[in-house]
C-alpha positions as CSV (number, residue, x, y, z in Angstrom):
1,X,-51.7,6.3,-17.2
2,X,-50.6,10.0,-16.9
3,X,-47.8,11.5,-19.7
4,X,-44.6,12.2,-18.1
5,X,-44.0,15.4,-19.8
6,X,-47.3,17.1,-18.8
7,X,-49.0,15.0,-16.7
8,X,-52.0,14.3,-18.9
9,X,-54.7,11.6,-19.3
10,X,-52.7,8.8,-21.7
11,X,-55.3,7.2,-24.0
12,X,-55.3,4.6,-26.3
13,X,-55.2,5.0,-30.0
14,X,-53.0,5.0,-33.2
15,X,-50.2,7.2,-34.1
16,X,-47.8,8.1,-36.6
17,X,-43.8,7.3,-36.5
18,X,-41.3,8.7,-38.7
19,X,-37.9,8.4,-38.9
20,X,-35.3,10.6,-41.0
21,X,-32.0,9.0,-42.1
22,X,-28.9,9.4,-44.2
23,X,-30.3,6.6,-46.6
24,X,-34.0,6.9,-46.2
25,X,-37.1,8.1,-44.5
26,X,-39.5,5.9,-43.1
27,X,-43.5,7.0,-42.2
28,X,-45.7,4.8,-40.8
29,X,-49.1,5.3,-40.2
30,X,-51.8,3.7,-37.7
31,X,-50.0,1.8,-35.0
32,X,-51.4,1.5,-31.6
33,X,-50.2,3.5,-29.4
34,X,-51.4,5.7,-26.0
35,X,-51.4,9.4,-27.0
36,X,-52.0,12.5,-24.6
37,X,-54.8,14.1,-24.9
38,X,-53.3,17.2,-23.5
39,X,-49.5,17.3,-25.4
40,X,-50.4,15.0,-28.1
41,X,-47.2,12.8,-26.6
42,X,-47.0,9.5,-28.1
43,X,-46.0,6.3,-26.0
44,X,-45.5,2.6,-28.2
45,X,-45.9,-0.6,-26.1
46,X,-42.7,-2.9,-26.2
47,X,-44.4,-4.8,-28.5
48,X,-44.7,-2.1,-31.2
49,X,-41.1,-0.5,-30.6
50,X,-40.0,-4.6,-31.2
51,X,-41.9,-4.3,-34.6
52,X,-40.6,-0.9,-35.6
53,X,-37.1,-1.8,-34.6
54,X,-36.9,-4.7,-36.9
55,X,-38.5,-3.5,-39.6
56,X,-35.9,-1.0,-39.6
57,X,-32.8,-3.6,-39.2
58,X,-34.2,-5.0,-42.5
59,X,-34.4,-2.0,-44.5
60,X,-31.3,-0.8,-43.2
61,X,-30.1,-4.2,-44.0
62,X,-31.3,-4.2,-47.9
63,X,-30.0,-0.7,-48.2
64,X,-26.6,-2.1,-47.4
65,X,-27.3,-4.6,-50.4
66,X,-28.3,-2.3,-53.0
67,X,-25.4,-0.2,-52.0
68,X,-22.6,-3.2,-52.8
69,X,-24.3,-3.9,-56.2
């Protein structure tokens, strides 16, 4: 699989994601991934964005609790 930015070799390994909100920030560490070897792009299978997205839906949701107490 080539990267779509630079055309580089896409390998598999782990990566980092982050995301910076209002309420929170969220780092996680380790999840598989295919990385760049050339940009350092990062691509997460459908699987892993599923993961990710939901995980943030229940924080996001909990927030929203602690915030009506």
């Amino acid at each position: 699989m080539n990267c779509i930015y630079c055309n580089g070799m896409m390998e598999k390994a782990t990566s980092s994601y982050s995301v910076d909100r209002k309420e929170y920030h969220l780092y996680l560490a380790e999840i598989p991934a295919y990385v760049c070897t050339q940009c350092k792009e990062k691509l997460f299978a459908e699987d892993e964005v599923k993961v990710i997205q939901k995980l943030i839906k229940h924080l996001e949701s909990g927030i929203r609790e602690l915030q009506m107490v």
